[in-house]
N, C-alpha and C positions, 0 to 999 in steps of 0.2 A: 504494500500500500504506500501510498506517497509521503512525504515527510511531515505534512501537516493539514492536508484531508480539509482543509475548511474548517482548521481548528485555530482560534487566535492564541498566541503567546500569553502570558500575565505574567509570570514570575520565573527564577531558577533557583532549584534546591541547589545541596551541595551533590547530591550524586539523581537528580531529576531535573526539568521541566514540569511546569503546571498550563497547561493550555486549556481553553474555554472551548465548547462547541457550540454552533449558532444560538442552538435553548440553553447555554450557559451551564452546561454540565461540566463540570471540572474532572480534567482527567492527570496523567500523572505519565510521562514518558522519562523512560531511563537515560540518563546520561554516562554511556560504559567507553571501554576502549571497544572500537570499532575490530578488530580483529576477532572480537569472543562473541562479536554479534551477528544472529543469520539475517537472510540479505532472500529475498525471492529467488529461484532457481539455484539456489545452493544445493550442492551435490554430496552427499556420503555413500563411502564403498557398503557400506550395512549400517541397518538401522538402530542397532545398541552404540553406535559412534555417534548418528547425531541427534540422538536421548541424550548423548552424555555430553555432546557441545550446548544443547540448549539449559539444560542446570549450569551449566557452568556460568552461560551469560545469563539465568537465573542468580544465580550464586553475587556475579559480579555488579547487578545490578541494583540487587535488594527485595527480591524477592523468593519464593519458594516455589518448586515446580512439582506435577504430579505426573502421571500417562489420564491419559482421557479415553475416548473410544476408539475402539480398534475395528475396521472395515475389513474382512477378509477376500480372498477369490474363491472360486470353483475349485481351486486347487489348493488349496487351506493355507495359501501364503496370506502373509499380512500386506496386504493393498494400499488402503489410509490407514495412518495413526496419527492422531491427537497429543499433543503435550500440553499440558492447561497449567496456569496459575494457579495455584494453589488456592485461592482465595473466588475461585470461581464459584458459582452457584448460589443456592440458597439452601440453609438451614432446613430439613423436614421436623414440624410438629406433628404431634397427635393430637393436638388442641383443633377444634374444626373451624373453621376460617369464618371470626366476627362474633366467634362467645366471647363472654366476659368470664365466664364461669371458670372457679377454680378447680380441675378435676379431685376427685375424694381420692388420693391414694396416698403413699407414701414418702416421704421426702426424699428427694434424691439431692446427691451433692451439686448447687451449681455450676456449670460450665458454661466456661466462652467457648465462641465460635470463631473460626476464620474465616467462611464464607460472607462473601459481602457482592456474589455478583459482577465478579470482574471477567473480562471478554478476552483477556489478553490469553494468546497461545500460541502457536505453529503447529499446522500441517502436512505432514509429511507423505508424499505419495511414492509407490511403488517404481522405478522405471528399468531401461534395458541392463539386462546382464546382474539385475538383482541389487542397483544400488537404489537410494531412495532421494527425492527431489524437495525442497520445500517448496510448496504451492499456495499456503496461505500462512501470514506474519503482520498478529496484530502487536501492536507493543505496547499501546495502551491502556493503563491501569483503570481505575475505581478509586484505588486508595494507595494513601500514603506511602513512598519504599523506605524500607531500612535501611538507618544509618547505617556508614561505616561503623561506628564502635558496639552497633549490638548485634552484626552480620554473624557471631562465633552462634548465634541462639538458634538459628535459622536453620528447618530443617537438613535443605540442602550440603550446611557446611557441618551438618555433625553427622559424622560418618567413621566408624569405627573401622580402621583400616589392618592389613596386619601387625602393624606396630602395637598399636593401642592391644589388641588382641594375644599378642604375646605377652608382653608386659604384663596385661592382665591374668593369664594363665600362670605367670613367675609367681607373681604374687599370691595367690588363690594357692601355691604349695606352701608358701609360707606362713600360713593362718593371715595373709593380709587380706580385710575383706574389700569390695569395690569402693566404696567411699575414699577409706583412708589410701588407698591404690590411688585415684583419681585426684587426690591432693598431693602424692608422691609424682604424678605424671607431668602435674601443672610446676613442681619444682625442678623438672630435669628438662622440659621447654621454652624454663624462662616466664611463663606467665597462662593464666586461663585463655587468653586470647590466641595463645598457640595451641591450645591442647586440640581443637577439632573436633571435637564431642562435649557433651556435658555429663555429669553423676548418671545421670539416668539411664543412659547408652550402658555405662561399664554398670550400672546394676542389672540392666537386663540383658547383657552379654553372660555375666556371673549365672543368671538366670536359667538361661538357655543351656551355658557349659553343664549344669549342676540337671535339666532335664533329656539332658540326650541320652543319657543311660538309664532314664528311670525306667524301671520294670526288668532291665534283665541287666545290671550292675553287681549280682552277686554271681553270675555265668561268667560278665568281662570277668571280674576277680579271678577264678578259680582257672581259665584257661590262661591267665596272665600268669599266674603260677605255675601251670603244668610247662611255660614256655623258660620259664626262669630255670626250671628245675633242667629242663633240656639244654640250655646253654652250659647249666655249672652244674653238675652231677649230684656238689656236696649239698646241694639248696634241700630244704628238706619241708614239706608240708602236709596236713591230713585238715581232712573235713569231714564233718558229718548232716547229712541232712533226716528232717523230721516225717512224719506219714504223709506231708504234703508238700515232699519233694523240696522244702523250703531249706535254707543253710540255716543250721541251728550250733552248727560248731567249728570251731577251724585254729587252728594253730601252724607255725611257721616258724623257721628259722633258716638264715642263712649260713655261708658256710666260715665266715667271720663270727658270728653268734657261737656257733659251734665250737672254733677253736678259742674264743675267749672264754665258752663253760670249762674247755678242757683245761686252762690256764688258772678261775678264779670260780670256779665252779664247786668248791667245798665248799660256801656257805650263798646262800639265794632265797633274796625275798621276792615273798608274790602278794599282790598287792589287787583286788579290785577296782578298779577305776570307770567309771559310768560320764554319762553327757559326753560322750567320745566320736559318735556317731547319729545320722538321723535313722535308724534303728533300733537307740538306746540296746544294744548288743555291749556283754560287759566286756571291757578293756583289760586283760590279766597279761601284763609283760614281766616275765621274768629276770632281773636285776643281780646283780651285783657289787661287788666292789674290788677295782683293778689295781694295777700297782701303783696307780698314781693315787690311792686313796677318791679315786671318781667311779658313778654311777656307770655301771657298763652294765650294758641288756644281750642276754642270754635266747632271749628266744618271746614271741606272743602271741597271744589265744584272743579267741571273739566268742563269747557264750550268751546263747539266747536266754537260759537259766543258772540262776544260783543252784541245785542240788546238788544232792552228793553223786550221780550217776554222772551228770556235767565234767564238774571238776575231776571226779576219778578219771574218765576220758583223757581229762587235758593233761593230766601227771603221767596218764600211760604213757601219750603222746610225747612228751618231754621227757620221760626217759627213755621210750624207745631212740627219740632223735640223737641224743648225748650218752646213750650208752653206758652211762650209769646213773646210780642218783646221788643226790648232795648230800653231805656228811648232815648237814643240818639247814632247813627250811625255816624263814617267819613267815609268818601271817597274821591277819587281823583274829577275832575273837568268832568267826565265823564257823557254827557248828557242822555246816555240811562240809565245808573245807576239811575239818577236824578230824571228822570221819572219813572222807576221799585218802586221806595222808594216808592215816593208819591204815587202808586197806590197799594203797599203792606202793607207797614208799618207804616199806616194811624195816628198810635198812637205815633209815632218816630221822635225824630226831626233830622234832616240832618244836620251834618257841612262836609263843606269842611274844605279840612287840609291846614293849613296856608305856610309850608315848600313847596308844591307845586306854589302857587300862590308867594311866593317870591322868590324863584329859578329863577321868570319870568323875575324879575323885570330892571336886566341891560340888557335885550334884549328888555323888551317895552320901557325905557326910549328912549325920543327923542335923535337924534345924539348931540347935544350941550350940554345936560347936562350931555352925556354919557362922553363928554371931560372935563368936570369941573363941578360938581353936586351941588361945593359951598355951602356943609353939607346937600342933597339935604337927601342923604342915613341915615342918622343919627336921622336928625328931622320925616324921613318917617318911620323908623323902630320903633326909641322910642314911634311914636305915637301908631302902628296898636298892637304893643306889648303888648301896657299898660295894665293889669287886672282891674286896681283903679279906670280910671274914669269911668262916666257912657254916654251914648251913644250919650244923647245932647252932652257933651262935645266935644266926638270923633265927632262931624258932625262939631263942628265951629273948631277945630283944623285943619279936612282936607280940608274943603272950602281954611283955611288959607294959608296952604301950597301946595295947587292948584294956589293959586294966584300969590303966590310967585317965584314959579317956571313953568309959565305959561302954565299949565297942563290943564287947566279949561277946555280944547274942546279936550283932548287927547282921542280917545274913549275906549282905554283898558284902563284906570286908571276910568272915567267914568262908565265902565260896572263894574268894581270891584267896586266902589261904592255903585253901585245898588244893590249890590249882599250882603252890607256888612254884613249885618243879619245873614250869612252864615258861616260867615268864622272871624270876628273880635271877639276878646275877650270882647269887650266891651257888646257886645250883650248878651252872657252867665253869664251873670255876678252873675243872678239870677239861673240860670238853674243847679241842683244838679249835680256833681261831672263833670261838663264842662273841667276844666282845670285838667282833666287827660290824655286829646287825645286832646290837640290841633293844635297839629301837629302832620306829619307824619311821625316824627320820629319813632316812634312804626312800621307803614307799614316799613318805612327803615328798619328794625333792623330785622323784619321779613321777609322780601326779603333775607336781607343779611344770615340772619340764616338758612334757608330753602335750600340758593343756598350752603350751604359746604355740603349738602345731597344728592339735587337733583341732576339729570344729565340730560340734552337736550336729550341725546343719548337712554335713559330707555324706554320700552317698558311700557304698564299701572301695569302690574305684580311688575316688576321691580319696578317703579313709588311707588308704596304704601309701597312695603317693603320698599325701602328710605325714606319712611313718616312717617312709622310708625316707624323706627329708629330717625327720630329727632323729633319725640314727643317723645319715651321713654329716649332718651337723655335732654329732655326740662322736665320731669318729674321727673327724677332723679337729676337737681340742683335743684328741690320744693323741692323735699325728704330731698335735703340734706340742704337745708337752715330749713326746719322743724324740722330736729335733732339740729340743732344750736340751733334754740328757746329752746327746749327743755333741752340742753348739758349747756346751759351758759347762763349768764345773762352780758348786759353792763356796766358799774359802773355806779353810778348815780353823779351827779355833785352839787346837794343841798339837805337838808335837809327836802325839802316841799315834805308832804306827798301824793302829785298830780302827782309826780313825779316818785315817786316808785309805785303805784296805776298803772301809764301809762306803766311801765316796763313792770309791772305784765303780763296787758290784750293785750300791742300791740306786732308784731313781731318785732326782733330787726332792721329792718328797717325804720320801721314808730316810732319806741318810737326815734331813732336816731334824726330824723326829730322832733319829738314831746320835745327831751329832748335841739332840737335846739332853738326852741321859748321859752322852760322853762327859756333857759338862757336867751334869751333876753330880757324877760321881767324882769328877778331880776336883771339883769346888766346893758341896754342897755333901755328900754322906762321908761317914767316918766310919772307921771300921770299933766297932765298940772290944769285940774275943773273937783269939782263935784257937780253934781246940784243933792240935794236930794230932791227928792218928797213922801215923806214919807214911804211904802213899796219901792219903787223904787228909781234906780239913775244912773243918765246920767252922763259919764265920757266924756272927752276928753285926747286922750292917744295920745302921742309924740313918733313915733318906733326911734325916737334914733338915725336918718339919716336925714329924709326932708320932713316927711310925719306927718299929725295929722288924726286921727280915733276917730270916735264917736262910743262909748261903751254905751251899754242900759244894765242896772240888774234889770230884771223884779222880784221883790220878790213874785207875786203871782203865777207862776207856776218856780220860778226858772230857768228862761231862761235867755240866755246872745244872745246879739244881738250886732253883730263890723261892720263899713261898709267897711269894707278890702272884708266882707264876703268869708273869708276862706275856713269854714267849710260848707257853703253852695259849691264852688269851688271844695274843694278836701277831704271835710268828715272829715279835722283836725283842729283842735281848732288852734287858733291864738295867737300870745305871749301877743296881747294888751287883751284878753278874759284872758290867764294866768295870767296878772296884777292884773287882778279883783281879780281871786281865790285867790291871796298870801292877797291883800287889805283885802278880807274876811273873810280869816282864811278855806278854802275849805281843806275839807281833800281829798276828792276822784273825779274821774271827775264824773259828772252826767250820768245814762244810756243814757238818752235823747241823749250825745253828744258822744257817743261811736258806732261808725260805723263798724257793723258785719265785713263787707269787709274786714280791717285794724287788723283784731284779728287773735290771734292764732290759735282760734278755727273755723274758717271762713269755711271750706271746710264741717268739720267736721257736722256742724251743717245746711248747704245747703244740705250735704247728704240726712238726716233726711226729709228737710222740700219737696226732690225732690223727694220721697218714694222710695231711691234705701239705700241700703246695698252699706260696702266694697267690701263682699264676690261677689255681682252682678255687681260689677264696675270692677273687676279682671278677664282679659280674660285668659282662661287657656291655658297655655300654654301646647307642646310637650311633650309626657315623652321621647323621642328619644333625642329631643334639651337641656334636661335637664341633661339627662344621658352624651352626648357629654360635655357640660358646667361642669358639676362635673369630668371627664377625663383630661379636659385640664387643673382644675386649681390642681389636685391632679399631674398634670405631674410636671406642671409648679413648683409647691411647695419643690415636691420630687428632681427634679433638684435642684432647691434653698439649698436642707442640704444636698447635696454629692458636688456641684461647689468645685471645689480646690483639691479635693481625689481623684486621678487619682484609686487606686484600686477600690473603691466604686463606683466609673464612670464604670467603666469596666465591674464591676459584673453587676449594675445594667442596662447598653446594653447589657449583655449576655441575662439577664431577659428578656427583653421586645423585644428583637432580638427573642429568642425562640418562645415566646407567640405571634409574628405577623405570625412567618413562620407555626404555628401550626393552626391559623386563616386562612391564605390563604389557607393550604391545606384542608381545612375543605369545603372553599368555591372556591373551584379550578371549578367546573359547569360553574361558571357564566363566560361569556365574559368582553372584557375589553368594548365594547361597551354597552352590557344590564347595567353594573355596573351605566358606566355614565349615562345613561337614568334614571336609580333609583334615581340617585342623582340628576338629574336635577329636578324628578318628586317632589322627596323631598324637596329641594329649594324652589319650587314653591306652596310649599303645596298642590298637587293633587295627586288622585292616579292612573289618568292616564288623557293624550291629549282627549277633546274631541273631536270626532269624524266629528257632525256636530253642527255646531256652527249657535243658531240662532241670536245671538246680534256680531254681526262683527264690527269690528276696524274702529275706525274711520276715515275718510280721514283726511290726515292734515290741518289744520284747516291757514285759511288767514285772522289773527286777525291784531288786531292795535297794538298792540305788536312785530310783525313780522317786518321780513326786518331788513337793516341797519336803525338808527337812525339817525333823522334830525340834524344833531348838528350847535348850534349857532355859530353865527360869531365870538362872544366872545372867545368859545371854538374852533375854528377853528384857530386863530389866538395863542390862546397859544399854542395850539400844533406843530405848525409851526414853534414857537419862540423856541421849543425846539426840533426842530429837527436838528442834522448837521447836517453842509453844504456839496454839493457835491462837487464834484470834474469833471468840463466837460469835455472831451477830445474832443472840438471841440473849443470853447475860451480858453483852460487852466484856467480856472477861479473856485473857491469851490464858486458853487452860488445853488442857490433851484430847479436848473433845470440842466438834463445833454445831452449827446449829438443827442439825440431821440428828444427832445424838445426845443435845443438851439435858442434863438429870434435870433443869430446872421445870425444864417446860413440861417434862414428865409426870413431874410433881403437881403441876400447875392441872393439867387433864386428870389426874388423878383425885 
């Protein structure tokens, strides 16, 4: 159509014209760069090129574009198409045209509209060899275009492209949900106005990622498994499902899990952990503790039920994978667990963890001594704590402070009694490496660790990739405390040659701790008697605070015997045993007293003894995921030595500006939907939905973990104490109650 149609001039926006038509209709023509704008008989090779020329000169104009109607042939090609202003048409009511009348129904949220009636569009017709013509080009508006500074809102320029879409997929492994993603994206582009999308785009990208597997996500799982296990021999997994084909069980470990049981796997806690999935499937990862004194995971289960038939399963499963079982298990206070042990792990001994059963303790005390305890807490604690004494003792100390604080018929401090075999340190006293899991601090610390990973919200697909990112995140601070050991050494603080010997062989965590007792014994104990019996001699040692230890030096096999018994406790030599060595002139520590566990070679040498290889413990990864992982950090770099050179910035966006539009046209075929299917398929490591799915999802599960939590009166009342006060507007009063619940008014109808 011609430039001005018998339209008068009136005004010029910043990026429009306002002109009048004879009856004074004001219209609104775009002011663009004439290169992005179509023209009559303009030609494209195919008709998805010039859709995407005219959004563009949509895009660049200010306004929004949509497809309109499409005219076919006899032969089912596309003939005419339409591309319309978004803003074309009119609004449909169900109100009938000239009531006043309110219809009776129920409120819906208000909405705006964009429809206002606008004519503006292109035409595009079919012509020879399959390319397509424009034939009609209104330009035209109705209404108002959009500025430049709020053009980033506009449909057309929020388009999640694959950048946006990766990044978002990175994040979504790292418990990063879309929002705080979408404020992470806006700080690595420099500003909202570059991001290209808005929140809403990456919540419903996250959306869509999180429904593409629903319904057969426990199938991808289990074939994602049977695939791992074919790459690496040692991967080891079992499942079970319920009468209705549903996954009700499953446990896993790989072949790194495996050899670090075989290295650190005499003592392991198991821990239930719940809100892990959207499932609620309970979370039971088997833990330990490594030579750096850090949480290392052995292996983990996904169970629809607490019972003892569950859990028995999951101990078979976990010893069939490791091959034996742990010298000694904690757990929480859970009876079916209790009974699964005993009827699995016949060789095992049980402790409950002590942090649970004293979390209990100001909820079972009686009301009177929960008002004045009269040091009830202090003599209770120092007793159940103590490692020193031995178990007679602990039974006349707690008789005593039963008596004292008339507990003696209490039946929860009685049943803890019964039980104390269980759960008192005094009982382990003997029991190799006891006091490395005495409490659940360890489950704590793994709960906590696990939850910056997991999300409630994750499907089981989902679920593992967040697992298996915070295990290669739990692996990678080993890695990096292994180059320490290796990069550096601690200063040593004496001269005694037991001391450098300890440097050598422990990591620097445990020589830390080892070179603490060293001191203490040249600084800080005395030797009080020594009773020589010819090869042998019984010391009496003083640590130097309030405590005396009997020391045996057997000279016939060279053994040292302390009744602290330390290194029976936690496999390290004690300062009042390092008194000896300095008394005797010991140069080295003895094999005998050097605990594989605690060394630097620890893993290295379980490898061996577990018959796996590094190479067989290293799951291979993607050459796709690899090749992306060397692109981002060769970006990231190459940014890094031009930041500041506006010229060298410039060149090198011309660069890589070129080489994307030369990739897109290379892969112009594909749809923006087949794209994202690829990519979702990619994500999920498959190379396509199965079809039908024999092991189906499981129902979510109604465990003891579920629901809100009981919380005690204790905590019920602090948080009370720390809530402000309201404000009633029926007494005038800030009290804990407002005017839905006021007593007064109660009183008042009353």
């Amino acid at each position: 159509m011609s430039e001005n149609n018998g339209l008068t001039p009136s005004q010029t926006g910043d990026n429009f014209k306002i002109v009048y038509s004879p009856g004074s209709t004001k219209y609104y023509v775009p002011i663009c760069n004439p290169a992005v704008k179509p023209f009559i008989n303009q030609r494209f090779a195919n008709l998805k090129l010039a859709i995407e020329f005219y959004r563009t000169y949509a895009a660049n104009s200010g306004f929004d574009s949509r497809l309109g109607t499409t005219k076919h042939a006899p032969d089912g090609s596309i003939m005419w198409k339409y591309v319309l202003c978004n803003r074309q048409g009119e609004k449909k009511t169900n109100q009938p045209s000239g009531s006043s009348e309110v219809p009776d129904r129920k409120l819906k949220k208000r909405r705006v509209t964009v429809r206002q009636g606008c004519n503006a569009h292109i035409a595009l017709r079919i012509s020879s060899g399959g390319t397509y013509v424009v034939k009609h080009f209104e330009e035209q508006h109705t209404h108002e275009l959009c500025s430049e500074r709020y053009r980033m809102f506009m449909k057309n320029n929020r388009n999640m492209d694959a950048g946006h879409q990766h990044f978002l997929m990175n994040c979504a492994k790292v418990n990063v949900g879309a929002t705080k993603s979408y404020r992470m994206y806006k700080e690595a582009v420099g500003g909202y106005e570059n991001i290209g999308c808005t929140s809403v785009e990456f919540k419903n990208f996250s959306r869509d990622l999180r429904a593409f597997v629903s319904g057969v996500d426990a199938q991808i799982l289990t074939e994602n498994l049977f695939k791992k296990r074919e790459t690496s021999p040692a991967f080891y997994f079992a499942f079970d499902v319920d009468e209705k084909d549903q996954l009700s069980r499953l446990f896993w470990a790989d072949p790194i899990c495996r050899r670090n049981f075989a290295a650190f796997g005499d003592i392991v806690s198991l821990d239930a952990t719940y809100s892990m999935n959207r499932y609620n499937l309970v979370f039971t990862p088997f833990t330990g503790i490594d030579n750096h004194k850090r949480i290392v995971t052995f292996g983990a289960g996904l169970l629809s039920r607490e019972d003892v038939d569950s859990y028995a399963w999951l101990l078979e499963k976990f010893e069939d994978c490791m091959g034996r079982c742990p010298r000694l298990i904690m757990t929480d206070q859970d009876p079916g667990l209790k009974i699964a042990i005993e009827r699995v792990l016949t060789d095992t001994r049980h402790r409950l963890c002590m942090w649970h059963i004293m979390k209990k303790i100001p909820d079972k005390m009686p009301p009177k001594l929960k008002k004045n305890d009269a040091g009830f807490r202090q003599k209770f604690d120092s007793l159940v704590w103590d490692e020193f004494i031995e178990p007679d003792h602990f039974e006349k100390q707690w008789a005593n402070i039963m008596t004292e604080f008339g507990l003696t018929d209490d039946a929860w401090f009685t049943s803890m009694y019964i039980a104390r075999s269980s759960w008192i340190p005094a009982y382990f006293r003997d029991f190799p490496f006891s006091s490395l899991l005495k409490t659940s601090s360890v489950s704590e610390s793994v709960n906590s660790y696990f939850g910056k990973f997991l999300k409630k919200t994750s499907n089981l697909v989902q679920f593992f990739m967040e697992y298996e990112n915070a295990i290669e995140a739990q692996r990678h601070a080993q890695d990096s405390l292994n180059a320490r050991n290796s990069l550096s050494s601690p200063d040593l603080k004496t001269p005694l040659r037991f001391e450098k010997h300890a440097r050598d062989i422990y990591t620097t965590r445990i020589f830390l701790e080892t070179q603490d007792e060293i001191h203490n014994a040249c600084f800080k104990c005395r030797i009080l008697s020594v009773e020589n019996n010819g090869i042998s001699r019984a010391y009496k040692v003083h640590d130097g605070i309030s405590r005396e230890f009997d020391v045996v030096f057997d000279g016939t096999d060279n053994s040292y015997v302390c009744s602290c018994k330390k290194f029976t406790r936690l496999g390290m030599l004690c300062s009042h045993i390092f008194m000896l060595f300095k008394d005797l002139n010991v140069d080295s520590i003895p094999d005998k007293y050097i605990q594989n566990r605690w060394t630097k070679l620890a893993t290295l040498r379980a490898s061996v003894d577990f018959g796996m290889d590094q190479n067989m413990a290293t799951v291979a990864r993607d050459e796709c995921k690899l090749a992306m992982s060397r692109i981002y950090s060769v970006f990231y770099s190459s940014v890094g030595l031009i930041d500041g050179n506006a010229e060298k910035m410039n060149s090198y966006l011309e660069s890589i500006t070129e080489l994307r539009d030369s990739i897109s046209n290379q892969d112009s075929s594909s749809t923006n939907v087949s794209a994202k299917r690829n990519l979702f398929l990619q994500h999920f490591n498959v190379d396509s939905l199965p079809e039908d799915a024999t092991i189906r999802n499981p129902a979510p599960a109604k465990n003891k973990g579920s629901g809100r939590r009981i919380k005690s009166s204790k905590e019920i009342a602090i948080e009370s104490s720390n809530k402000p006060l309201r404000l009633c507007r029926k007494c005038n009063q800030k009290t804990n109650h407002d005017s839905r619940n006021c007593p007064n008014v109660a009183d008042e109808s009353e």
